[in-house]
C-alpha positions as a printed Julia matrix, in Angstrom:
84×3 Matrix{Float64}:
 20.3    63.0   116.47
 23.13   65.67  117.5
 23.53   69.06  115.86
 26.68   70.99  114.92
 26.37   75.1   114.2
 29.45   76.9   113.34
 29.25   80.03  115.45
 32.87   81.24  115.64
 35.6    80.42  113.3
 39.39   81.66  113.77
 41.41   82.63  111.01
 45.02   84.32  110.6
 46.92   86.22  107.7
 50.38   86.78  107.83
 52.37   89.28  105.24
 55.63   90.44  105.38
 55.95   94.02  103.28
 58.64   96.56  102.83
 57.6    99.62  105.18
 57.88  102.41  102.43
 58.26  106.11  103.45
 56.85  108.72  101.3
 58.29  110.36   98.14
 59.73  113.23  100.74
 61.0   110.84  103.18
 59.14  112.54  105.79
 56.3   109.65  106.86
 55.49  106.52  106.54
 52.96  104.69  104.03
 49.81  105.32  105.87
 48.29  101.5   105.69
 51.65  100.27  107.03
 51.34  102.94  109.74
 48.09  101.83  110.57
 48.36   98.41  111.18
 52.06   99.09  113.17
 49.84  101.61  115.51
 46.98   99.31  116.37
 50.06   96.88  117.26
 50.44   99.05  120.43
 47.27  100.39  120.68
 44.34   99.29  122.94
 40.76   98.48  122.46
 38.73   98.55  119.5
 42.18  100.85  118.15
 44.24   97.54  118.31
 42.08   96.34  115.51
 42.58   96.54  111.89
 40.3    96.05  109.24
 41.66   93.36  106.96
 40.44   91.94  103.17
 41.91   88.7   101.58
 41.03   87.73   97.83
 42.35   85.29   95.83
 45.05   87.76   92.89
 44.61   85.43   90.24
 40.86   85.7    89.88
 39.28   82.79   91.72
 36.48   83.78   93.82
 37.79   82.92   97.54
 38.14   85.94   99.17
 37.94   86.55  103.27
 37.2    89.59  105.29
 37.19   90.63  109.06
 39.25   92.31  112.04
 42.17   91.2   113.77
 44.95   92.3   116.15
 47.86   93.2   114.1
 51.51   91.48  115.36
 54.02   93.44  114.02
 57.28   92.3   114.12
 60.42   94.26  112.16
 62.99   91.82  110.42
 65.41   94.55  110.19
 68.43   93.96  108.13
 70.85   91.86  107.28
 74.9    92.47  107.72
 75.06   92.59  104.18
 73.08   95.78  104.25
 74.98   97.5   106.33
 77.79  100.35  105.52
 81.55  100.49  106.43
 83.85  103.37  106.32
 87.55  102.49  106.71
């Protein structure tokens, strides 16, 4: 009879956060830094460190590394400002 072992399993998380700057608008939140860095980075630096639980207290919960993709939505015309 045949055998089947699990010896690699692939897994994704996608988020989609508003990239904060600090209180003196003069850097970035350092997590959202992070992960946009390892975007371009190389190597063992193009990985981030990444935890998934469950918010409303069931016990699933993931954890692992992956290769960030970061991707900027930018904004909509609505956002933006007209003299005149």
């Amino acid at each position: 009879m045949g055998e089947n072992t699990k010896t690699r399993r692939d897994w994704e998380v996608e988020v989609t956060f508003d990239r904060k700057a600090t209180p003196d608008s003069t850097a970035y939140a350092a997590v959202h830094e992070k992960i946009r860095s390892a975007f371009f980075a190389y190597g063992e630096a193009s990985k981030v460190h990444m935890r998934y639980m469950d918010r409303n207290g069931l016990p699933e919960a993931y954890e692992g590394y992956g290769l960030p993709k970061w991707e900027p939505q930018g904004g909509g015309a609505e956002t933006s400002i007209r003299s005149g």
